[in-house]
C-alpha positions, 0 to 999 in steps of 0.5 A: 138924355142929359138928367139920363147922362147924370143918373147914369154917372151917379150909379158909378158914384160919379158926380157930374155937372148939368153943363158937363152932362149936356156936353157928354149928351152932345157928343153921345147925340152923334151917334147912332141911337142903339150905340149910345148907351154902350157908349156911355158906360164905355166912357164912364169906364175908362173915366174909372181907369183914370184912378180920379182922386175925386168923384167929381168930375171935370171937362178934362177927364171926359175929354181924355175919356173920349180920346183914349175910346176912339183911339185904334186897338192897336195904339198906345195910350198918351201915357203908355211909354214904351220908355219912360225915365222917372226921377227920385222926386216924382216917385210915388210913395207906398205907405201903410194906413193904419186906420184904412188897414192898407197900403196908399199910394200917394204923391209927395211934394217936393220940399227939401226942407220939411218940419222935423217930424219927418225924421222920426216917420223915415224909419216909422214909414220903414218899419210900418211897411215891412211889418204889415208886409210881413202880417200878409206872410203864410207863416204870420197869417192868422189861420182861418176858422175852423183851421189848424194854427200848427206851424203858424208864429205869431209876431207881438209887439214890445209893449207885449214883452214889457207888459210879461203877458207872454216871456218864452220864445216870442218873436218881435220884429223892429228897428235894430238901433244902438241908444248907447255904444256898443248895447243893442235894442229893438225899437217899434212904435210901442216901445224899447227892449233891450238885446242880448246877442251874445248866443244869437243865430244870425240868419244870412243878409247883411243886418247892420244897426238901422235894419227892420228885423224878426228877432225870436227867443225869451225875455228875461230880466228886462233883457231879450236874450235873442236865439235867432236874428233875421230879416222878414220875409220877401213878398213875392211881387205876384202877391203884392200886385194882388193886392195893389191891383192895377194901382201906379205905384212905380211912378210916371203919368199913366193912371195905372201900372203899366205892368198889366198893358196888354199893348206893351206886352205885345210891344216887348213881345214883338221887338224882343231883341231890344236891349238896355246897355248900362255902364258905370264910371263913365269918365268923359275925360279918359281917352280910353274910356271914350275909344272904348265906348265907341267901339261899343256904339259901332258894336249896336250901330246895326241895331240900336237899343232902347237906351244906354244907362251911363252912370257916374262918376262922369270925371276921373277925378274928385270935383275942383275948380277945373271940372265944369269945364272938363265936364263941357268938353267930355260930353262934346267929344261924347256928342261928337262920337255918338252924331257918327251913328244916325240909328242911335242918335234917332232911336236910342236914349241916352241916360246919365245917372249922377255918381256920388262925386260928380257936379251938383251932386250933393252928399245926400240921398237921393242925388239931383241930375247932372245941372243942365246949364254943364250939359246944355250942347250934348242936351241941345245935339243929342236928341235922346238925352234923360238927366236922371237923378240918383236913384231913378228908375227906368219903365221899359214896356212892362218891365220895371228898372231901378238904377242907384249909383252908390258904393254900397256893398263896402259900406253895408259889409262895414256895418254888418254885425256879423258877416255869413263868410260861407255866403256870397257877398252879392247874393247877401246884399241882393236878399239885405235889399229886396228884404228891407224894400230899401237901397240902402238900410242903414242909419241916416249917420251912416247914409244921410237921405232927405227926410222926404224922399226916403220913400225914392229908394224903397223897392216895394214892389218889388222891380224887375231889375235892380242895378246897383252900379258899385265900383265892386267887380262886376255880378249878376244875382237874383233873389225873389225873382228880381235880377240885382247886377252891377256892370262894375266899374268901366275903367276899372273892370276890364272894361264891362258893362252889362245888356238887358233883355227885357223881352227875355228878362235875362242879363248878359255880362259884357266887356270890350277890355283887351285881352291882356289887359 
């Protein structure tokens, strides 16, 4: 039965040792002899689940292998979280093999530090991602044979406008870079093209110096004179599942997307007034600010939501020597509040999402969670508190959520080229972001960012949610079928914050301010 154990694995082109076939052989000898078989290709299924980085196979895989097979139907996983918090460092990142001709997922090792070529490959990465995002578009998908090519374009690259092969409205997608002050260029990998935008229609987004654009008009005179300027287009999420297929690429510990569990659907589906609470500019230190906040946990006391998103800044002030402990004594009053409420405390997470001036939060992107050695009582009495970083993101059931805590929207207007003033700002940002599959796509002048982590603020696939928690007046906007709000500042703004429903996927925008106020 063992040599028939290894046969069988070798036809799934899985290797496995005599010692660990007889193992399997032992386990599969319990069993009644006309289920044996069943079972083991059963087992050898979910070992191909696993997504095993090699065909070799260890005890440990089989051993989870026969766990997760004689777990009950109704069960979840080890690794299939109702909610799950996973931090910039350990997101996965989506990159494009030019010589396998498709999109990898791939882990990436923590250094901060790393050789200087990784700061060529930010915007190479960048650029490689949209582009073969955009060649699986219908409008630049090559006809198939016998088919009619009318209304198709066809992007070349520069090297093709320098060559002259082809000089009248061309369409060439690259990186938007200014070489020399106040004088334009289109970079790819193949080369430089000088701009001319004098007469350029610029599409709606916010395209600023460090986009990945589709410029289209004639090159003459080693110039590119430019008729239209816009960004490529976004790929619905449906498509990119498609062909991701049931790949991880949002990150956490389960071998797969969570996005195809039929366990969590069912989960979300039958606790469908479950609710995710996010507030921005959470000062500890503001009486009013807490008073508030406490009227809103007396508000879900009843009924508690699967988390409350606090972002940053967590102090009212800009950091000095008083703020470790301002810090320390807010977060004990917070702790004080929230011991009131036994439902909360026992079935609600509490997130903190570093602001860009909070303590250990350096001026670089992505930002490290708050130090613990600040917060250790309120980790210590609050059994559901996430250190998260900036950006995170959040794995409730199916849905997928980014959380980033930056002022971008006036950074981003500032480095436009040409602001569509007949065009809401929010809707502009929404469609700048989902369309560049990034946070934040400006030059690492204008928003430096670890040369190693750039890929924690990519937004390919494209979430559920995106929450850019902006000291901008509060809005909700959706582009792509991706929701992008912004609680607004809780101070600031009438005290608002904003309840997700994930099971309805709808966003409601909330405020306890008083009236007058």
């Amino acid at each position: 039965m063992a040599e028939i154990v290894r046969s069988t694995f070798s036809m799934y082109g899985l290797t496995i040792t005599k010692n660990l076939s007889h193992e399997v052989y032992l386990k599969l000898r319990k069993l009644p002899a006309n289920v044996r078989e069943d079972t083991l290709t059963k087992i050898i299924e979910q070992l191909l689940n696993q997504n095993l980085e090699t065909a070799n196979i260890q005890k440990e895989h089989i051993d989870r292998a026969v766990k997760l097979l004689v777990q009950p139907e109704s069960a979840l996983k080890d690794t299939e979280t109702v909610l799950n918090v996973i931090n910039a460092y350990d997101i996965p990142k989506v990159q494009y093999d030019i010589n396998r001709k498709k999109f990898l997922v791939r882990k990436v090792e923590k250094d901060f530090y790393p050789d200087a070529i990784q700061k060529s490959n930010v915007f190479k990465d960048r650029l490689d991602l949209l582009y073969h995002r955009t060649l699986r578009h219908e409008l630049f998908t090559p006809s198939k044979f016998g088919q009619s090519d009318e209304g198709k374009l066809e992007l070349v690259p520069i090297e093709y406008l320098l060559s002259e092969a082809k000089t009248d409205h061309v369409y060439v997608t690259g990186l938007l870079s200014q070489l020399t002050e106040g004088q334009f260029y289109l970079e790819d990998s193949h080369g430089t093209v000088k701009l001319d935008l004098k007469k350029a229609n610029f599409q709606s987004g916010l395209i600023m110096e460090g986009s990945i654009v589709i410029a289209n008009g004639n090159y003459i005179d080693n110039i590119f004179e430019v008729k239209n300027i816009g960004f490529p287009p976004p790929e619905p999420t449906l498509n990119t599942r498609a062909a991701f297929g049931d790949v991880n690429t949002f990150g956490g510990e389960h071998p797969t997307t969570l996005k195809m569990s039929e366990k969590l659907k069912t989960h979300e589906t039958v606790n469908q007034n479950e609710t995710l609470i996010f507030v921005s500019d959470f000062w500890v230190d503001d009486i009013k600010v807490i008073e508030k906040f406490t009227e809103i946990l007396e508000g879900y006391s009843s009924h508690a939501p699967a988390a409350f998103v606090l972002c940053g800044n967590f102090l009212s002030f800009p950091p000095d020597a008083t703020s470790p402990q301002k810090l320390k004594d807010g977060f004990k009053t917070l702790a004080d509040i929230i011991s009131r409420y036994d439902n909360l405390l026992a079935e609600s997470k509490f997130i903190l999402v570093p602001g860009p001036y909070d303590l250990g939060a350096s001026k670089i992107l992505p930002r490290a969670s708050l130090p613990k050695s600040v917060l250790k009582d309120f980790l210590t009495r609050i059994p559901g508190a996430i250190l998260g970083t900036n950006p995170c993101r959040i794995q409730y059931c199916t849905k997928e959520i980014v959380v980033f805590r930056e002022d971008v929207v006036t950074k981003l207007c500032r480095n436009t080229l040409k602001f569509i003033h007949n065009s809401d700002v929010y809707e502009q940002y929404a469609k700048s972001i989902i369309c560049q599959s990034h946070l934040i796509p400006l030059t690492l002048q204008a928003m430096p960012v670890y040369w190693k982590f750039d890929h924690s603020l990519q937004v390919f696939p494209t979430p559920d949610l995106i929450v850019v928690a902006d000291t901008h007046m509060p809005y909700k906007t959706n582009y792509s079928d991706c929701h992008v709000i912004n609680p607004g500042s809780f101070p600031r703004s009438n005290y608002s914050f904003n309840e997700y429903v994930p099971a309805e996927n709808i966003i409601e925008v909330c405020a306890v301010g008083d009236v007058n106020e």
